[in-house]
Biopython code that builds the backbone (N, CA, C, O; Angstrom):
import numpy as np
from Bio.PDB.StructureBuilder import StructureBuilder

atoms = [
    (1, "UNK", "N", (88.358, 77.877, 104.088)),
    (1, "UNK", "CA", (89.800, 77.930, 103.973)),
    (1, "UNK", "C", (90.384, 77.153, 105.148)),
    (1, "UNK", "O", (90.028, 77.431, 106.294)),
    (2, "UNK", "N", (91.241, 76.218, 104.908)),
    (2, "UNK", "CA", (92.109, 75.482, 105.754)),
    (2, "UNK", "C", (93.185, 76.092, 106.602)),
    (2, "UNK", "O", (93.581, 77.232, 106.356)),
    (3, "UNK", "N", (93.609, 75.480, 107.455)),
    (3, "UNK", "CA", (94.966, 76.144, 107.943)),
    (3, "UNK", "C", (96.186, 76.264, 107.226)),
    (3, "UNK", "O", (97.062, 77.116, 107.378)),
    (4, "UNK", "N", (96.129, 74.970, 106.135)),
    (4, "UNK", "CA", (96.962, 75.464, 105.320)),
    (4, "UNK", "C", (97.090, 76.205, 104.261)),
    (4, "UNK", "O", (98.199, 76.382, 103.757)),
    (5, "UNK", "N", (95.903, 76.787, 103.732)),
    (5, "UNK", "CA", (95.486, 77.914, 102.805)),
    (5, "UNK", "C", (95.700, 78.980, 103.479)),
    (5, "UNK", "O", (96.243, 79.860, 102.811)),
    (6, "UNK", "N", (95.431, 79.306, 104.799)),
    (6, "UNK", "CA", (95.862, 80.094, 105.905)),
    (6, "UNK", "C", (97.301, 80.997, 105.961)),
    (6, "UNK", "O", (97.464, 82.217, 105.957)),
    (7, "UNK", "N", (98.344, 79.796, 106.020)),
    (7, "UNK", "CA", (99.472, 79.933, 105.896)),
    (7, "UNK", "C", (99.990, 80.353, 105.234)),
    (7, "UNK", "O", (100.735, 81.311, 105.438)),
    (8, "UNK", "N", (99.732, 79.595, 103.771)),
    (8, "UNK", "CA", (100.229, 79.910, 102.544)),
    (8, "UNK", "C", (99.931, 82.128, 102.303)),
    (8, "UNK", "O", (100.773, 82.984, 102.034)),
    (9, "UNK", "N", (98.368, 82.279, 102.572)),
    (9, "UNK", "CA", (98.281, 83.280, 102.654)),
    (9, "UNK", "C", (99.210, 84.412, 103.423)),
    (9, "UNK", "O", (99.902, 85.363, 103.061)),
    (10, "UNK", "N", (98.813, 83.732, 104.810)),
    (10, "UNK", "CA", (100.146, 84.746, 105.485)),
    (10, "UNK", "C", (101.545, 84.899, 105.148)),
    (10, "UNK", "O", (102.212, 85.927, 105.265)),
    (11, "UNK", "N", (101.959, 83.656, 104.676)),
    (11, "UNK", "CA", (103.256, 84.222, 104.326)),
    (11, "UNK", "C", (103.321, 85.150, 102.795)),
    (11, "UNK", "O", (104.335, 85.848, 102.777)),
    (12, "UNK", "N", (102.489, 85.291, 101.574)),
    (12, "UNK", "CA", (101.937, 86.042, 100.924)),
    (12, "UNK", "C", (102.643, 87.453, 101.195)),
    (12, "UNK", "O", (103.433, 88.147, 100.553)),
    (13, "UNK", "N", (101.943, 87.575, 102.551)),
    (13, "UNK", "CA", (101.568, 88.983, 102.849)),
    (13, "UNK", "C", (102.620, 89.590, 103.475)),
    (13, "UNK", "O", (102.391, 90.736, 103.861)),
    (14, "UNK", "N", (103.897, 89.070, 103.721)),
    (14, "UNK", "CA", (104.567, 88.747, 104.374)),
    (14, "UNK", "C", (106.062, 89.164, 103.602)),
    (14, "UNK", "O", (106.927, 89.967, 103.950)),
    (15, "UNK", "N", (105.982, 88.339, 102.511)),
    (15, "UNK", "CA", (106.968, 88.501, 101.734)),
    (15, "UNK", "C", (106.692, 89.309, 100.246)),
    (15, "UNK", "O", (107.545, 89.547, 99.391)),
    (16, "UNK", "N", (104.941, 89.726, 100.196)),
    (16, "UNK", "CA", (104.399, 90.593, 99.216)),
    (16, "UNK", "C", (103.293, 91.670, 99.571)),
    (16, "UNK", "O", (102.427, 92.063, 98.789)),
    (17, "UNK", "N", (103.444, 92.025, 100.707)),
    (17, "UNK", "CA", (102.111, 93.182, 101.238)),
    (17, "UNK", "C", (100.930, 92.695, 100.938)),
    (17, "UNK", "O", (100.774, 91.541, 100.539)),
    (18, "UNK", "N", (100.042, 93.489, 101.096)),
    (18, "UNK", "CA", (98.756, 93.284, 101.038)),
    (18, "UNK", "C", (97.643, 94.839, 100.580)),
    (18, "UNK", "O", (98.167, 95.942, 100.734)),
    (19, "UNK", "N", (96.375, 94.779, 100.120)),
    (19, "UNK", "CA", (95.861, 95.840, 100.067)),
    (19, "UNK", "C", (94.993, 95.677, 101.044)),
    (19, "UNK", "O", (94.889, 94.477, 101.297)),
    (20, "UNK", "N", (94.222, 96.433, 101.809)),
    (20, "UNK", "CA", (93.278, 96.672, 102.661)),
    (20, "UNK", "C", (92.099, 97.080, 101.924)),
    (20, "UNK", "O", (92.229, 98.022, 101.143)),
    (21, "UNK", "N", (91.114, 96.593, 102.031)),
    (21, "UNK", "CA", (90.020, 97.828, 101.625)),
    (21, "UNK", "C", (88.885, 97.332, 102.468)),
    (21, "UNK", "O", (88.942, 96.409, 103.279)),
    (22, "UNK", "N", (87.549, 98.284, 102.078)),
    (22, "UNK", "CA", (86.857, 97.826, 102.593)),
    (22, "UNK", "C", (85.642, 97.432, 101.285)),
    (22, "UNK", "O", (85.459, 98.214, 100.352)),
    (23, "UNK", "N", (85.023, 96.349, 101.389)),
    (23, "UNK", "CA", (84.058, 95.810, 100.443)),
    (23, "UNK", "C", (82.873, 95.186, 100.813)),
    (23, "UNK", "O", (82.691, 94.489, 101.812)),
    (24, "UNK", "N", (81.695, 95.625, 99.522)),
    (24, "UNK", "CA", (80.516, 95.692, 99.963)),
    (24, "UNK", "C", (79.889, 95.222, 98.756)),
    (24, "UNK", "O", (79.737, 95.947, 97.773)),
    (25, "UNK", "N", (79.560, 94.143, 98.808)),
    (25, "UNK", "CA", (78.730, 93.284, 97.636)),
    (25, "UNK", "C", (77.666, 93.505, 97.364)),
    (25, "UNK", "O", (76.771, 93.676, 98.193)),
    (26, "UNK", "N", (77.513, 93.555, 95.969)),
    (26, "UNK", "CA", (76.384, 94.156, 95.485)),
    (26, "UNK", "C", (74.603, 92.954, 95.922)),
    (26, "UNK", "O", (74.602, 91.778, 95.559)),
    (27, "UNK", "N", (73.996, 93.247, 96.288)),
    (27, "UNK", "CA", (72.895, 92.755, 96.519)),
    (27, "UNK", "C", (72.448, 91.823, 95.034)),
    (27, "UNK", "O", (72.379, 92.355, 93.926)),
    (28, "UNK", "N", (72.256, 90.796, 95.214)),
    (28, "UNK", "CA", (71.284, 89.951, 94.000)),
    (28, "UNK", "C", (70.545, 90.652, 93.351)),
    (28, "UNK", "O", (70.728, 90.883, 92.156)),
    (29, "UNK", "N", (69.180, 91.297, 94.322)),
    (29, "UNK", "CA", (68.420, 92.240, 93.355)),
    (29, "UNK", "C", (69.177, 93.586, 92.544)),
    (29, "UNK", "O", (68.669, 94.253, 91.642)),
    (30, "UNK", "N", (70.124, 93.708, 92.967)),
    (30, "UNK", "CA", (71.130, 95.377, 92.148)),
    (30, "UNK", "C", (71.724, 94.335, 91.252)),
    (30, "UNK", "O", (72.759, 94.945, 90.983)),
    (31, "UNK", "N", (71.837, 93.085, 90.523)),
    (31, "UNK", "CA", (72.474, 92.381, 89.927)),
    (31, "UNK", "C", (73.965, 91.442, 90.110)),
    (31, "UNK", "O", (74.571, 90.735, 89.305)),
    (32, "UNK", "N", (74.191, 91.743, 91.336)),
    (32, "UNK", "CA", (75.167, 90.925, 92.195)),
    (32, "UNK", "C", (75.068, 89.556, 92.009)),
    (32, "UNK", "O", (74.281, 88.860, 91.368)),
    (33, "UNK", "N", (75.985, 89.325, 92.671)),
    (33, "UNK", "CA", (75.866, 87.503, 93.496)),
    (33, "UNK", "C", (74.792, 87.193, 93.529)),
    (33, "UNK", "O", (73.908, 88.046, 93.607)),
    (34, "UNK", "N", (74.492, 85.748, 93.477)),
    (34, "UNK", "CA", (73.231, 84.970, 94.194)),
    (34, "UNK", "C", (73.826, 84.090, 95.394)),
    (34, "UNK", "O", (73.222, 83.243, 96.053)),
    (35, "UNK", "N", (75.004, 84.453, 95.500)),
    (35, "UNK", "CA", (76.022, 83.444, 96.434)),
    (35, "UNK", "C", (76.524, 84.587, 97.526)),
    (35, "UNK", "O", (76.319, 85.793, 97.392)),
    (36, "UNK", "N", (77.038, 84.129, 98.340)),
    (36, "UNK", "CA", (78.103, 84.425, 98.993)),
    (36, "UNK", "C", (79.606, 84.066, 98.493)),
    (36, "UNK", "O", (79.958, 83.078, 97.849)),
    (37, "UNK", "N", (80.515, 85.315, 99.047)),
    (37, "UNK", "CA", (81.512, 84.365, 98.364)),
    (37, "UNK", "C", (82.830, 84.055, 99.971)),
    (37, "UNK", "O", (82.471, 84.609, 101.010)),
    (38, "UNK", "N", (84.065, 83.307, 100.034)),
    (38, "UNK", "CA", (84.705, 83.090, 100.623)),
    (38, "UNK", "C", (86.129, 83.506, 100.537)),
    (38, "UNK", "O", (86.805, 83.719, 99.530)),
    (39, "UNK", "N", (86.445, 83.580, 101.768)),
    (39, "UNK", "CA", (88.041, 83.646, 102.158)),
    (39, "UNK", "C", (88.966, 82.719, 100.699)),
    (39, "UNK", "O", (88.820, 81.587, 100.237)),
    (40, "UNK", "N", (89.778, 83.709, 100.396)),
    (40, "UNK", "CA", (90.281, 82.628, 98.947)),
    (40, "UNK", "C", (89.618, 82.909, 97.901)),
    (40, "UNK", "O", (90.226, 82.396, 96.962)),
    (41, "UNK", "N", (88.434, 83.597, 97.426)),
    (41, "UNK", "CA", (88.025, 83.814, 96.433)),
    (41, "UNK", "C", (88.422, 84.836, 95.871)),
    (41, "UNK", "O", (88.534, 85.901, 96.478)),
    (42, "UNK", "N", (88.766, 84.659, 94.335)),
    (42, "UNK", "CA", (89.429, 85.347, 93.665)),
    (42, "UNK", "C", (88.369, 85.943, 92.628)),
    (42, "UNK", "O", (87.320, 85.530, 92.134)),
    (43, "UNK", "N", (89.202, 87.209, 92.520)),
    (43, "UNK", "CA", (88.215, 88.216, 91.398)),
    (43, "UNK", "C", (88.960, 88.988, 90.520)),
    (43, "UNK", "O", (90.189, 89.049, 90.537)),
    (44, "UNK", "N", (88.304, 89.520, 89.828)),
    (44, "UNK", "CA", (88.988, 90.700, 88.667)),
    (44, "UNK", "C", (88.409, 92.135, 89.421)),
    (44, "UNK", "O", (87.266, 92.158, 89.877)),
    (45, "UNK", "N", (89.085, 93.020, 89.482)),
    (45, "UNK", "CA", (89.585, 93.617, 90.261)),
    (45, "UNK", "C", (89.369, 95.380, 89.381)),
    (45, "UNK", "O", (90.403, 95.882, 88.940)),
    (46, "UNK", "N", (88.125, 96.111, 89.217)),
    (46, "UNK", "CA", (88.345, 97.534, 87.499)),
    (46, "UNK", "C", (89.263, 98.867, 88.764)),
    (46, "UNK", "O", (89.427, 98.754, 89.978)),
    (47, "UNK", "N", (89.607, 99.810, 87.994)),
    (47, "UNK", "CA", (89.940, 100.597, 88.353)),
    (47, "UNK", "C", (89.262, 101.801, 87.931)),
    (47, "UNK", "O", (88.806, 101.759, 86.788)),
    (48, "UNK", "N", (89.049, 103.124, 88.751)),
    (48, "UNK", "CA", (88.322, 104.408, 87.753)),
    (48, "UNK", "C", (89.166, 104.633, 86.758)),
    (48, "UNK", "O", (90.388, 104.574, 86.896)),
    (49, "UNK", "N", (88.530, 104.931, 85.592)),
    (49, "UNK", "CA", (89.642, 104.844, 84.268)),
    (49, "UNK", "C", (90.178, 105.751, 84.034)),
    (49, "UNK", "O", (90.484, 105.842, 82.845)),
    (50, "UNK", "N", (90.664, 107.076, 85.066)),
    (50, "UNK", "CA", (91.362, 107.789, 84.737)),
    (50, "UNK", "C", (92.703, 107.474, 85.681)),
    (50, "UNK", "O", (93.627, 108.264, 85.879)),
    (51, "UNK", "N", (92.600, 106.365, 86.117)),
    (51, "UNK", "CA", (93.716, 105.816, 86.905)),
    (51, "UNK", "C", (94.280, 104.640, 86.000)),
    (51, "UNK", "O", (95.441, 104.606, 85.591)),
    (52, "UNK", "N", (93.258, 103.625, 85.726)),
    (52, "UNK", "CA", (93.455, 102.753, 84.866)),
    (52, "UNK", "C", (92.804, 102.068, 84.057)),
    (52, "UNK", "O", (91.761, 101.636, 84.548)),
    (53, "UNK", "N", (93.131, 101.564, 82.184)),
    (53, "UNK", "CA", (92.219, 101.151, 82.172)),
    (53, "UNK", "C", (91.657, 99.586, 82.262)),
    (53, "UNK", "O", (90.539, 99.093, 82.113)),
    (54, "UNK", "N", (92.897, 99.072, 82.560)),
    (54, "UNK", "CA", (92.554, 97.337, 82.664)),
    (54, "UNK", "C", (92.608, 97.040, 83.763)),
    (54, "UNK", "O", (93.214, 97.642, 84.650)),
    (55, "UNK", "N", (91.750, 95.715, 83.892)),
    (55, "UNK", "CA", (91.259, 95.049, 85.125)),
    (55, "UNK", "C", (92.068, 93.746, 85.871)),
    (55, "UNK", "O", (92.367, 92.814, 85.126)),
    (56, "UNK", "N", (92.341, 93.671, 86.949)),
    (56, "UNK", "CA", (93.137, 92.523, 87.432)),
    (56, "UNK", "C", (93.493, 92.135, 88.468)),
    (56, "UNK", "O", (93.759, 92.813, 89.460)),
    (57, "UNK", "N", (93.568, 90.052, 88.242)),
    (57, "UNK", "CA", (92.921, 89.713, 88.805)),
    (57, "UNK", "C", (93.456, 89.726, 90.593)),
    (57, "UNK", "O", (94.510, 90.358, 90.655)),
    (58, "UNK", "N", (93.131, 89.345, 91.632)),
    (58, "UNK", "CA", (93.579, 89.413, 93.119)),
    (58, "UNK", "C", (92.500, 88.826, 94.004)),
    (58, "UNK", "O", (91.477, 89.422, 94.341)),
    (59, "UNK", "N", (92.824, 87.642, 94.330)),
    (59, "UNK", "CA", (92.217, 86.896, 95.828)),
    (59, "UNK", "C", (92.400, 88.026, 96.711)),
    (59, "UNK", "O", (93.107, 89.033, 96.745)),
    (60, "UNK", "N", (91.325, 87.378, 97.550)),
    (60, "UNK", "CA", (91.438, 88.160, 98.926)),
    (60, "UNK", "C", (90.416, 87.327, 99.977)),
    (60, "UNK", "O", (89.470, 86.615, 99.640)),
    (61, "UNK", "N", (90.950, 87.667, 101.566)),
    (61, "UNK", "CA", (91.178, 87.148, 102.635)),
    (61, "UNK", "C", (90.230, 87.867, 102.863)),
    (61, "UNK", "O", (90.223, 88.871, 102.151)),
    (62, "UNK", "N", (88.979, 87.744, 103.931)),
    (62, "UNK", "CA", (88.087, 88.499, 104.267)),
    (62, "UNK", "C", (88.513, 88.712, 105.789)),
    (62, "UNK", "O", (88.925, 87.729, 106.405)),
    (63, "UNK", "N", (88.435, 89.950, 106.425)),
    (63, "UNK", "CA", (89.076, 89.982, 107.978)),
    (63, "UNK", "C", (88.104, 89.581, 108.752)),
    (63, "UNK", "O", (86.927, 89.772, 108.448)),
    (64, "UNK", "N", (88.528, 88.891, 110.004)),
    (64, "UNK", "CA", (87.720, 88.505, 111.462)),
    (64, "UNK", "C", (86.523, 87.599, 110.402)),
    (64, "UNK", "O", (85.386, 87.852, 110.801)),
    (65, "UNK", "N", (86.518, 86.844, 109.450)),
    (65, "UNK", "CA", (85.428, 85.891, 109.081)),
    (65, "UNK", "C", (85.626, 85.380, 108.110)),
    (65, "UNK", "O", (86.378, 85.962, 107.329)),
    (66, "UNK", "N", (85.041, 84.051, 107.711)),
    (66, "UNK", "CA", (85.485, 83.480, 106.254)),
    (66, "UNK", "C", (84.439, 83.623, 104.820)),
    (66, "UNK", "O", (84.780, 83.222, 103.707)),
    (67, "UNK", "N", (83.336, 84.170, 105.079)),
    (67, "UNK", "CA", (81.990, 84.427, 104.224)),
    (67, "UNK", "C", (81.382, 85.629, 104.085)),
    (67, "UNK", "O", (80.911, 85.902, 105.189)),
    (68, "UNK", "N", (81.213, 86.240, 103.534)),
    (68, "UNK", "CA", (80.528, 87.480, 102.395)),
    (68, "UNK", "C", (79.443, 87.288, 101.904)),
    (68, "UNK", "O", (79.612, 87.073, 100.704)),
    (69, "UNK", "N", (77.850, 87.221, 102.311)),
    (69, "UNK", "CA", (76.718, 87.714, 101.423)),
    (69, "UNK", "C", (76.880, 88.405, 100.568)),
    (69, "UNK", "O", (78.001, 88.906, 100.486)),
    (70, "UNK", "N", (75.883, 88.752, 99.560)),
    (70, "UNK", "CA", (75.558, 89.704, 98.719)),
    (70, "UNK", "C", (75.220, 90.735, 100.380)),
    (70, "UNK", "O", (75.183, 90.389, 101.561)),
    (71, "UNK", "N", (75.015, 92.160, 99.635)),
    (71, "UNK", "CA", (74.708, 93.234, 100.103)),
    (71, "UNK", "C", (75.502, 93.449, 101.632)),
    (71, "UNK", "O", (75.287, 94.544, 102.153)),
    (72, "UNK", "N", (76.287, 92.615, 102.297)),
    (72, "UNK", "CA", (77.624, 92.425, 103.062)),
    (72, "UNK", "C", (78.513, 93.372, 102.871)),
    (72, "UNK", "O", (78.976, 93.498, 101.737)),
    (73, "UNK", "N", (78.973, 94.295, 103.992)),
    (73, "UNK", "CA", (80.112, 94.446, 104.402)),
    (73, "UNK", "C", (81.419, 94.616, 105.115)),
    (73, "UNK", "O", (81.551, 94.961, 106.289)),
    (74, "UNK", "N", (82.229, 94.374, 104.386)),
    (74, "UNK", "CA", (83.488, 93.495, 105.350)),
    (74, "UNK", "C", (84.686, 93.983, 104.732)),
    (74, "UNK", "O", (84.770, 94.392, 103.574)),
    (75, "UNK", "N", (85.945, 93.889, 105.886)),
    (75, "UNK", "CA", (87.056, 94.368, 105.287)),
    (75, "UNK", "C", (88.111, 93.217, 104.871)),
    (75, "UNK", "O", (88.258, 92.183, 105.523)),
    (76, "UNK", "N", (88.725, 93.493, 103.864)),
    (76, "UNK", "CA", (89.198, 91.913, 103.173)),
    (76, "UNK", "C", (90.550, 92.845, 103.000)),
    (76, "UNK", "O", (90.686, 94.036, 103.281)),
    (77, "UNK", "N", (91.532, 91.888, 102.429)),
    (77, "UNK", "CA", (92.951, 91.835, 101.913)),
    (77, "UNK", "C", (93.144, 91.377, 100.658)),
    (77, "UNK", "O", (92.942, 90.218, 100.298)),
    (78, "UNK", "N", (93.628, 92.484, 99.822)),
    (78, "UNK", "CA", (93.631, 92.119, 98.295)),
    (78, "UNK", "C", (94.949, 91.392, 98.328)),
    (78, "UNK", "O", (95.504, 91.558, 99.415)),
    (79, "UNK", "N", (95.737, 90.522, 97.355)),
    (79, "UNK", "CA", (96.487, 89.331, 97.005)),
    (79, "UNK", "C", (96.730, 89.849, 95.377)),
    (79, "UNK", "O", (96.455, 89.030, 94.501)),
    (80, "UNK", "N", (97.194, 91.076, 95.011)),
    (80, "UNK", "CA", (97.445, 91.502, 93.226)),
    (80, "UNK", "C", (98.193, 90.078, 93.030)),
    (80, "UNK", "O", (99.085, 89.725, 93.802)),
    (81, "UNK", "N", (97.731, 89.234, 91.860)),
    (81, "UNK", "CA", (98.484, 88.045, 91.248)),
    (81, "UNK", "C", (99.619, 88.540, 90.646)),
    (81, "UNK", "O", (100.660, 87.894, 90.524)),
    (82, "UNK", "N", (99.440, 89.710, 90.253)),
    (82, "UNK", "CA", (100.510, 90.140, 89.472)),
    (82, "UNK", "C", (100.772, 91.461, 89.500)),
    (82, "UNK", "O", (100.459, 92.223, 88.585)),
    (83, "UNK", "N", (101.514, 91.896, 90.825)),
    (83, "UNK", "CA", (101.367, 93.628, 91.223)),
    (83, "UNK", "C", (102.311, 94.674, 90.644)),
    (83, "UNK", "O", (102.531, 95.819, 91.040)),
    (84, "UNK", "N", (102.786, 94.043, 89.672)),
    (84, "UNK", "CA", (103.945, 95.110, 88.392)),
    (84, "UNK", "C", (103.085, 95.907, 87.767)),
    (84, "UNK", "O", (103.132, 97.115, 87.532)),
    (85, "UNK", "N", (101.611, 94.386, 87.316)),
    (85, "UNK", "CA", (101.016, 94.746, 86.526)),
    (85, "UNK", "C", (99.889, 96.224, 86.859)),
    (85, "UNK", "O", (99.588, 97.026, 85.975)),
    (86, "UNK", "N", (99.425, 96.311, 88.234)),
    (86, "UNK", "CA", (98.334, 97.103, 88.947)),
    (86, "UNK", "C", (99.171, 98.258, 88.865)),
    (86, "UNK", "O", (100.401, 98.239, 88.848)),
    (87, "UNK", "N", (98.175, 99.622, 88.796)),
    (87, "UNK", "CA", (98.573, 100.935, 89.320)),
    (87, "UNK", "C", (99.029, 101.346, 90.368)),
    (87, "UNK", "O", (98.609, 100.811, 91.395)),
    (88, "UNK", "N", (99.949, 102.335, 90.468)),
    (88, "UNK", "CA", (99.878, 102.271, 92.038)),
    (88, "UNK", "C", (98.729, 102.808, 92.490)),
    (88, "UNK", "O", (98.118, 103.577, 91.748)),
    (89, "UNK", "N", (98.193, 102.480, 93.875)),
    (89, "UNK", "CA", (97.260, 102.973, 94.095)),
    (89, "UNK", "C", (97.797, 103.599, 95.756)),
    (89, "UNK", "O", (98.924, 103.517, 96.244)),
    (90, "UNK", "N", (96.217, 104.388, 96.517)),
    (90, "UNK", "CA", (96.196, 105.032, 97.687)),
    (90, "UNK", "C", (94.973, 104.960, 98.505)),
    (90, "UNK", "O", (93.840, 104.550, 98.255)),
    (91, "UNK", "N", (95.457, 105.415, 99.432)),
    (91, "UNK", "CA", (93.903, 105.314, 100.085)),
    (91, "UNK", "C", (92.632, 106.207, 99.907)),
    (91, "UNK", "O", (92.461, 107.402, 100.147)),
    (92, "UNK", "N", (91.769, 105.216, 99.394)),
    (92, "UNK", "CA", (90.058, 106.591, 99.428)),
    (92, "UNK", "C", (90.176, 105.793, 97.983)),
    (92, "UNK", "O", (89.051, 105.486, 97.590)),
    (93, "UNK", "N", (91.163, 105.398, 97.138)),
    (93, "UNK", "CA", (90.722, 104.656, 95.932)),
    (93, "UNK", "C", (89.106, 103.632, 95.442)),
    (93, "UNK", "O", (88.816, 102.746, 96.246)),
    (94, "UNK", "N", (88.373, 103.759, 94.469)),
    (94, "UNK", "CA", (87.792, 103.043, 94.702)),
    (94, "UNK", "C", (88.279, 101.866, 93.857)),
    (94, "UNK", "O", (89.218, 101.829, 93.062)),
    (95, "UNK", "N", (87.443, 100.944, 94.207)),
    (95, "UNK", "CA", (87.874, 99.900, 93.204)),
    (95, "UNK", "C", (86.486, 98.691, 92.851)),
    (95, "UNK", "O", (85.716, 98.152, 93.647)),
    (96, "UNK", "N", (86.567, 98.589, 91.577)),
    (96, "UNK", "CA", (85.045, 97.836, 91.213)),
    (96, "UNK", "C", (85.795, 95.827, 91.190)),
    (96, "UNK", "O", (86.852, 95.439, 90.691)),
    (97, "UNK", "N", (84.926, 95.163, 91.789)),
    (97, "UNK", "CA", (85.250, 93.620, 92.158)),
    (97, "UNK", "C", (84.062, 92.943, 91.058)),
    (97, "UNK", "O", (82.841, 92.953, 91.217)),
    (98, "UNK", "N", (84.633, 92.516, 90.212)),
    (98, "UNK", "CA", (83.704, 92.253, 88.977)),
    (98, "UNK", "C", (84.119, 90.759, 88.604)),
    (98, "UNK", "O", (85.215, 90.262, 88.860)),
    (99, "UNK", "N", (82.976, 90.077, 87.903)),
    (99, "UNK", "CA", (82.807, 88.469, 87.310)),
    (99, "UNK", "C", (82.383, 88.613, 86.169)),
    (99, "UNK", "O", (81.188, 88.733, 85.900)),
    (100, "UNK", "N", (83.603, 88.620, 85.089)),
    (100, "UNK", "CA", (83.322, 88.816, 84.016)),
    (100, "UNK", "C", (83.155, 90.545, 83.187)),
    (100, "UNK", "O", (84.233, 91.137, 83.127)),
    (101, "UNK", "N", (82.177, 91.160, 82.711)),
    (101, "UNK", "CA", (81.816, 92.323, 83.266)),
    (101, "UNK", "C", (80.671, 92.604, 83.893)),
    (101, "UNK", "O", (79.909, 93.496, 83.521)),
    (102, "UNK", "N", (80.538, 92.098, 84.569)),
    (102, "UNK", "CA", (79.383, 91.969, 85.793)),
    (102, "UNK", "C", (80.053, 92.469, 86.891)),
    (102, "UNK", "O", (81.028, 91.853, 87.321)),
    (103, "UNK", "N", (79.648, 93.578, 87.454)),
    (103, "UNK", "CA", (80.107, 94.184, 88.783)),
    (103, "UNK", "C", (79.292, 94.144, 89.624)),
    (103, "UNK", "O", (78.172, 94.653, 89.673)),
    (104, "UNK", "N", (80.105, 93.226, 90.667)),
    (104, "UNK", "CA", (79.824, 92.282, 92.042)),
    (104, "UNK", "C", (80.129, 92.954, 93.325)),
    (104, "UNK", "O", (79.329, 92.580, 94.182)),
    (105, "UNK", "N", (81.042, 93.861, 93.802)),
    (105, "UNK", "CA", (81.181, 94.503, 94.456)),
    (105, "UNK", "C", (82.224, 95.552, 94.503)),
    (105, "UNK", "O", (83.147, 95.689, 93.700)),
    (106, "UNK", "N", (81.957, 96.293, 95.569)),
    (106, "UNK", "CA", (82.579, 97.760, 95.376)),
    (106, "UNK", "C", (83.106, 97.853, 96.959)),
    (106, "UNK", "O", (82.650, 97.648, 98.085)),
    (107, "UNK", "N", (84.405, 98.309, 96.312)),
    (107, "UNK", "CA", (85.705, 98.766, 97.665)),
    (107, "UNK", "C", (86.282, 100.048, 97.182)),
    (107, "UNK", "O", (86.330, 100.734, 96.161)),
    (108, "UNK", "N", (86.818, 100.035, 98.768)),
    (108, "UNK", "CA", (87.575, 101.766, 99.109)),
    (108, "UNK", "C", (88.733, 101.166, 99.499)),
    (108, "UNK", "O", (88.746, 100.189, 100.247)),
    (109, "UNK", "N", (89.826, 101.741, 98.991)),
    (109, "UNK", "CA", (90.994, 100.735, 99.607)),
    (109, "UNK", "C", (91.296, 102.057, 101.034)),
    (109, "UNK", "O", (91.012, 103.237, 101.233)),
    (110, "UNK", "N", (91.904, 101.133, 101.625)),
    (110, "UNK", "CA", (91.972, 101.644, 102.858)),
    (110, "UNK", "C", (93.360, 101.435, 103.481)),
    (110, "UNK", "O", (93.258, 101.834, 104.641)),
    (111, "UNK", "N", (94.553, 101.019, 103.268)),
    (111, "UNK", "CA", (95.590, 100.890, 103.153)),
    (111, "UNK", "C", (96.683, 99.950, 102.096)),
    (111, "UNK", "O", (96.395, 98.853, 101.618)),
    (112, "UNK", "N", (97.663, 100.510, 101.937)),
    (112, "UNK", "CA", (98.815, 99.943, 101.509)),
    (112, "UNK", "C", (99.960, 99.271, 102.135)),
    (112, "UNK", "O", (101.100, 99.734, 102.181)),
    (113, "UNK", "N", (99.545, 98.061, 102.650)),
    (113, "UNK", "CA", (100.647, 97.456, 103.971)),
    (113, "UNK", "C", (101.898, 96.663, 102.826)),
    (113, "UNK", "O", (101.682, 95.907, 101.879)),
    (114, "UNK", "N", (103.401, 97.261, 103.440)),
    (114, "UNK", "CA", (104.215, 96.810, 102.789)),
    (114, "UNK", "C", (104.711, 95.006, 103.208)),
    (114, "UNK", "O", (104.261, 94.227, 104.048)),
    (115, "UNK", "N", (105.640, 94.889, 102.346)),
    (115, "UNK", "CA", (106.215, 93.669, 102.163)),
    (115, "UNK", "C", (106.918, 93.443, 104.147)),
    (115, "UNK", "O", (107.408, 94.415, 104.723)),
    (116, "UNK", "N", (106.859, 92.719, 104.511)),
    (116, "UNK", "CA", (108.154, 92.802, 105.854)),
    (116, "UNK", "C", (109.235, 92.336, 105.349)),
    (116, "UNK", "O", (110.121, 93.153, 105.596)),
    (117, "UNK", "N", (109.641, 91.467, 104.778)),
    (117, "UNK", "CA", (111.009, 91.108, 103.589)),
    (117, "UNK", "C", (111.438, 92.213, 103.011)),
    (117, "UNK", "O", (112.350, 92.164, 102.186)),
]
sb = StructureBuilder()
sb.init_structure("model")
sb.init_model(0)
sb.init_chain("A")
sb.init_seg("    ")
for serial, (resi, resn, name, xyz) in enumerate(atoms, 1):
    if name == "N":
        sb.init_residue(resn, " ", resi, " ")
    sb.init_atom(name, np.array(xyz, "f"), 0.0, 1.0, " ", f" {name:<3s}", serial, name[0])
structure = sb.get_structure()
């Protein structure tokens, strides 16, 4: 990610909050990634289905680093593309980070930081 992908992000977060969580990629051998993934990479996003039942999608910023192994974990910043559409959510939530229906990794959200606008 560039400085100006950077930017663009921060102001994001800025004028649209952010989610916190913390995330932990599923290992290759558990059927994960064979990759790492990066700052800027975007995913589909499941919810437990008694919260919700559709999935969606949200980039996210990985904190203090720009790269994610499989079996990695790190605390990132979710980016909802479209946050009318998401549940509300809270903290201790889990949340499944999936490619396709292939589930890639697994987060706890860990805060709800508002808009500063």
């Amino acid at each position: 990610m560039d400085d100006r992908d950077l930017a663009h992000w921060q102001e994001q977060e800025r004028e649209r909050g952010y989610i916190r969580a913390r995330l932990r990629l599923v290992t290759t051998e558990q059927g994960g990634r064979q990759g790492p993934i990066y700052s800027g990479y975007r995913s589909c996003w499941g919810f437990p289905p008694e919260v919700h039942a559709d999935m969606h999608d949200g980039p996210l910023l990985i904190e203090g680093q720009n790269v994610l192994s499989p079996g990695e974990v790190a605390i990132v910043r979710l980016h909802p593309l479209v946050p009318d559409l998401w549940p509300e959510v809270s903290d201790g939530l889990p949340l499944g980070m999936f490619e396709g229906l292939r589930k890639v990794g697994e987060a706890v959200l860990i805060e709800v930081v508002a808009p500063e606008r």
